[in-house]
C-alpha positions in Angstrom: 14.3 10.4 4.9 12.4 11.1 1.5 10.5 14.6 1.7 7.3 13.4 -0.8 6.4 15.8 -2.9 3.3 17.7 -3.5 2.7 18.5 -6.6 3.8 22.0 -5.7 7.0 20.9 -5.1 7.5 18.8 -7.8 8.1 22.2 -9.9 10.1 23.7 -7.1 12.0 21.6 -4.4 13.8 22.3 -1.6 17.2 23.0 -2.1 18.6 22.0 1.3 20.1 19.4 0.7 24.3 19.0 0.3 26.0 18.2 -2.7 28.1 15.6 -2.7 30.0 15.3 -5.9 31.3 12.0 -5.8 27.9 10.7 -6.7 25.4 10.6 -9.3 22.4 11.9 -10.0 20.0 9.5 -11.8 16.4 10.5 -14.1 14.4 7.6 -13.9 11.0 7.9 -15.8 8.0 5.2 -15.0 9.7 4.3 -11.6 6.8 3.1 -9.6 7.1 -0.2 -10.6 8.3 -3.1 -12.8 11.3 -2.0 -14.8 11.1 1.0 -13.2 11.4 0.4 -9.7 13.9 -2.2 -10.4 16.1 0.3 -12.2 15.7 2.6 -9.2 16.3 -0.3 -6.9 19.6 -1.1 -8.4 21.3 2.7 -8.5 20.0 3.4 -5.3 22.2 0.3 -4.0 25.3 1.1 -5.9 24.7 4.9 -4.0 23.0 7.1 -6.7 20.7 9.8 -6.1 17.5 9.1 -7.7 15.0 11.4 -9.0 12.3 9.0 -10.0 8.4 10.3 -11.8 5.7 8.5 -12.1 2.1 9.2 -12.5 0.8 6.7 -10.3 1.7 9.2 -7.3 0.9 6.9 -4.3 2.8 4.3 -5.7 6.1 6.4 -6.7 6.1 7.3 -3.1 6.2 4.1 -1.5 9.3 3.5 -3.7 10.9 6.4 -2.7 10.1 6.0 1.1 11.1 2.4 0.5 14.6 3.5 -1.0 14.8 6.1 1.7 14.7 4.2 4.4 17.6 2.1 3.0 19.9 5.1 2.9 19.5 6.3 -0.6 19.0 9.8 -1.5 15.5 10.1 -3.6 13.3 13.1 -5.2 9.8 11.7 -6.2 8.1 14.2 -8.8 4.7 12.4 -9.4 3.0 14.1 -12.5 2.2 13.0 -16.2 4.9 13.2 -18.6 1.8 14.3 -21.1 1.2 17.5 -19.3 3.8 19.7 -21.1 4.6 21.9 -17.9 5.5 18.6 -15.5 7.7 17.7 -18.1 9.6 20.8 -18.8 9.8 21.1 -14.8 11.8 17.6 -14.3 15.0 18.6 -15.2 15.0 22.4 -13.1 13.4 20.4 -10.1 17.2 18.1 -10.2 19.3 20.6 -10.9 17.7 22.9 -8.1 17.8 20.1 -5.8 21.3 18.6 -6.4 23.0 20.9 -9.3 23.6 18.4 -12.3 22.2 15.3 -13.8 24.9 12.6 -15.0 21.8 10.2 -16.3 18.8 10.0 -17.7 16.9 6.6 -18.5 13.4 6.8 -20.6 11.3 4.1 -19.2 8.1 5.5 -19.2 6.1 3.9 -21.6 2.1 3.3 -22.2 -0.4 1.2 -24.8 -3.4 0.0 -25.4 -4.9 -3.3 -27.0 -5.9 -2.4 -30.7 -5.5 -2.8 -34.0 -5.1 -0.2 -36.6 -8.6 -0.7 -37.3 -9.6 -0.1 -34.0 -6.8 2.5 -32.7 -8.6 6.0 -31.9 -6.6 9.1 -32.7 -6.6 9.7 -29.1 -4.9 7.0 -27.8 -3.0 7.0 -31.0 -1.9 10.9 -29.1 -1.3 9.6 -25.6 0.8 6.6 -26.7 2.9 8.8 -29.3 2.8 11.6 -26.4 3.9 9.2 -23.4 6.4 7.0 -25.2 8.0 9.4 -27.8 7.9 13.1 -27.0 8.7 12.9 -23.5 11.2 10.9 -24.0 12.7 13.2 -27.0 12.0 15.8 -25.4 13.4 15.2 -21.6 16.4 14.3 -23.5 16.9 17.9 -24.9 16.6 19.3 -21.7 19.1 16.6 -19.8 21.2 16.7 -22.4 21.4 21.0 -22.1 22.1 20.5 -18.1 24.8 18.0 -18.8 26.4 19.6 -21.7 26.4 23.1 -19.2 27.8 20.9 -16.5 30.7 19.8 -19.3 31.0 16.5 -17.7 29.0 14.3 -20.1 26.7 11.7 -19.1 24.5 9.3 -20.3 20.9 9.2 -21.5 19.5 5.5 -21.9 16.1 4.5 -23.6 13.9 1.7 -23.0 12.6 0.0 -26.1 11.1 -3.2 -27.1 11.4 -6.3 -29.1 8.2 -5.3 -30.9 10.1 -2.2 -32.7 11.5 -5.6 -34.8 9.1 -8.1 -34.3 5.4 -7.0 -34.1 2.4 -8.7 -33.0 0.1 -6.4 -34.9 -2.1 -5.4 -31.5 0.1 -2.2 -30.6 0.6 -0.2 -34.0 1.0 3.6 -31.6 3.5 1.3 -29.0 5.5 -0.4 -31.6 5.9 2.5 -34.2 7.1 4.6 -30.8 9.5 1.9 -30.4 10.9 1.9 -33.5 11.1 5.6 -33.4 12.5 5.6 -29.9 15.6 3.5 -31.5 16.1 5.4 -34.7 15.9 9.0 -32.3 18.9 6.8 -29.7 21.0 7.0 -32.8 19.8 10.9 -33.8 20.8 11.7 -30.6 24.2 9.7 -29.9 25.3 11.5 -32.9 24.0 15.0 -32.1 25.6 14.7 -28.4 28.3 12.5 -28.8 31.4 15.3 -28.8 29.8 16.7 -25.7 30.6 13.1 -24.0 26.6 12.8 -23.9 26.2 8.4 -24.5 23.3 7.9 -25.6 21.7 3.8 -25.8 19.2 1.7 -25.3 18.2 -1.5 -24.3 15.2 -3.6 -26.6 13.3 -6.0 -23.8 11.5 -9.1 -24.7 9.3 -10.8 -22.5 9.8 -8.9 -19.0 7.8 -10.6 -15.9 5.8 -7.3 -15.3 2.0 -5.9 -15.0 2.4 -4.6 -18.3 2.6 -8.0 -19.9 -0.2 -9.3 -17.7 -3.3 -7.5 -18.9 -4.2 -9.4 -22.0 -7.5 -10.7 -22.6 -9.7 -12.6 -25.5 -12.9 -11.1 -27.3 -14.7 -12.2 -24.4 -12.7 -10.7 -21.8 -11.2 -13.7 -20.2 -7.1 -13.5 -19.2 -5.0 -14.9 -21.7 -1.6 -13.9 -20.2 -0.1 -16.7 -19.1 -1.3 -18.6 -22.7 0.6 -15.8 -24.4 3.7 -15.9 -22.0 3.9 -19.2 -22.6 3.8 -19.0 -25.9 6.4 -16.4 -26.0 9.0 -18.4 -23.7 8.7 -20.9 -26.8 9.9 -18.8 -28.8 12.9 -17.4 -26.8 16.0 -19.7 -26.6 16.3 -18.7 -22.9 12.6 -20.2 -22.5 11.4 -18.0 -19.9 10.8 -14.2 -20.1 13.0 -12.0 -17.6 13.1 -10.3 -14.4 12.9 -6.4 -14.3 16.3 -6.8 -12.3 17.6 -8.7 -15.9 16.7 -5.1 -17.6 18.2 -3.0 -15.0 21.2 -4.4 -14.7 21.7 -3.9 -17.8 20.4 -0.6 -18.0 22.9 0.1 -14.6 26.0 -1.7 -16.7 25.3 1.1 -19.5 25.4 4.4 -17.3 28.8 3.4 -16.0 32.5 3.1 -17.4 32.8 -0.2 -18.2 30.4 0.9 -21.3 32.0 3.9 -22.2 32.5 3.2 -25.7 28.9 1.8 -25.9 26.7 5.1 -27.8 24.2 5.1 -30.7 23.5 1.6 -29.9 20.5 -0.6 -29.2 21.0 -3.8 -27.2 18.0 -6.4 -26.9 18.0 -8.3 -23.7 15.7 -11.0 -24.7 17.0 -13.9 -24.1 17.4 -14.7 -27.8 14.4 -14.2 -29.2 14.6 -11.8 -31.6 16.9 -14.1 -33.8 14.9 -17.5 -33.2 12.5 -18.5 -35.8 10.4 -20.8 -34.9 8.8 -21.6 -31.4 10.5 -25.1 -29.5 7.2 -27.1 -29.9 7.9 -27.2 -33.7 11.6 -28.1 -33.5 11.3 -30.7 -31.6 8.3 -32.1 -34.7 11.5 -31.8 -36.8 14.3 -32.9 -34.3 13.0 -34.3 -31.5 16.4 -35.6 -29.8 18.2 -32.3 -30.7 16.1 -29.7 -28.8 
């Protein structure tokens, strides 16, 4: 059974537990839903130990008692990846616990609705702090306890369609993005002769809380319009399950990707090379779309 942890022991676990080397051990960052928990879901099933953070502690909990109870082997470290000493103490809590880390997967990720015009420099610090530095940052650290371990691994990022294709609502989230994918390649490069992959995956529309919270000028829920609108634009026409992006995610920590590094893979059902939305093919070809 999971042993939650206080925040006390999110910095120092117990170390009772038996190593089994024939299985992972899995970093999973924003695991307490969505992509996430979906990501968590999927290791857990294929037998991977899962050390899983979130800052929403309640909720990381019930994931991990959730996975538990199933038979999977989980550390939960609630904290906030923009408190420097939580995220220094992620990779020392794994290693303490279980004695490596074979992969890492940045999924964390935060925003808010603004323009440039609008953006404050603190958010403008959160966003930057929450989808950038962590992530660079918890890299360099798994990346020292795998290269000690001299068995490689695999560190995985979780970017967007809007590094590409932005809406002009997110400028802190989407220049993260960008810079998330440009610091994959950094990184591949840097690590690569230490077998360290390093990938990630660019989402489009994903069916999670996170693309549920728009609203108009006058505060009323526009979501659905927008997801609609976004399904016609994607050839696919509809946006993805969380499970899409972790399976994924799960296909590039194993083997059968083992030439796969300094890459980034969108998994968006087309969309980022379709140009126009369905409504307006079908005014030029009706009988062909």
């Amino acid at each position: 059974m999971l042993k939650p942890a206080t925040p006390l022991e999110a910095y120092c676990p117990s170390t009772g537990n038996t190593i089994m080397e024939n299985k992972r051990t899995i970093i999973i960052t924003g695991a307490a839903r969505g992509i996430g928990a979906a990501t968590a879901a999927q290791f857990a099933k294929a037998g991977d130990r899962l050390a899983v953070t979130d800052r929403d502690e309640a909720a990381l909990l019930a994931l991990g008692e959730r996975l538990s109870a199933e038979g999977a082997e989980v550390l939960a470290l609630p904290g906030d990846l923009r408190d420097d000493r939580f995220l220094c103490s992620i990779v020392p809590a794994v290693i303490s616990r279980w004695n490596r880390v074979d992969v890492l997967i940045n999924n964390a990720a935060w925003r808010t609705h603004s323009t440039m015009r609008t953006m404050t420099r603190e958010n403008w610090e959160a966003t930057l702090a929450v989808c950038l530095t962590a992530p660079a940052f918890l890299s360099k650290y798994a990346a020292a306890a795998m290269e000690e371990g001299k068995a490689g691994g695999v560190i995985l990022n979780v970017s967007s369609v809007m590094a590409g294709r932005p809406g002009g609502l997110s400028p802190a989230y989407v220049a993260c993005k960008g810079a998330l994918e440009s610091l994959t390649y950094e990184l591949a490069v840097l690590y690569g002769p230490a077998g360290i992959r390093v990938a990630a995956v660019a989402p489009g529309a994903v069916d999670t809380a996170i693309a549920s919270d728009y609203s108009d000028a006058e505060g009323n829920d526009i979501s659905r319009r927008l997801t609609a609108e976004m399904n016609d634009l994607t050839p696919l026409q509809r946006a993805s399950g969380a499970e899409e992006i972790a399976a994924v995610l799960y296909w590039l920590s194993t083997p059968a990707a083992s030439f796969i590094t300094g890459a980034c893979i969108p998994v968006d059902g087309g969309f980022s090379h379709n140009f126009s939305a369905y409504r307006v093919k079908r005014l030029q070809n009706e009988h062909e779309f």
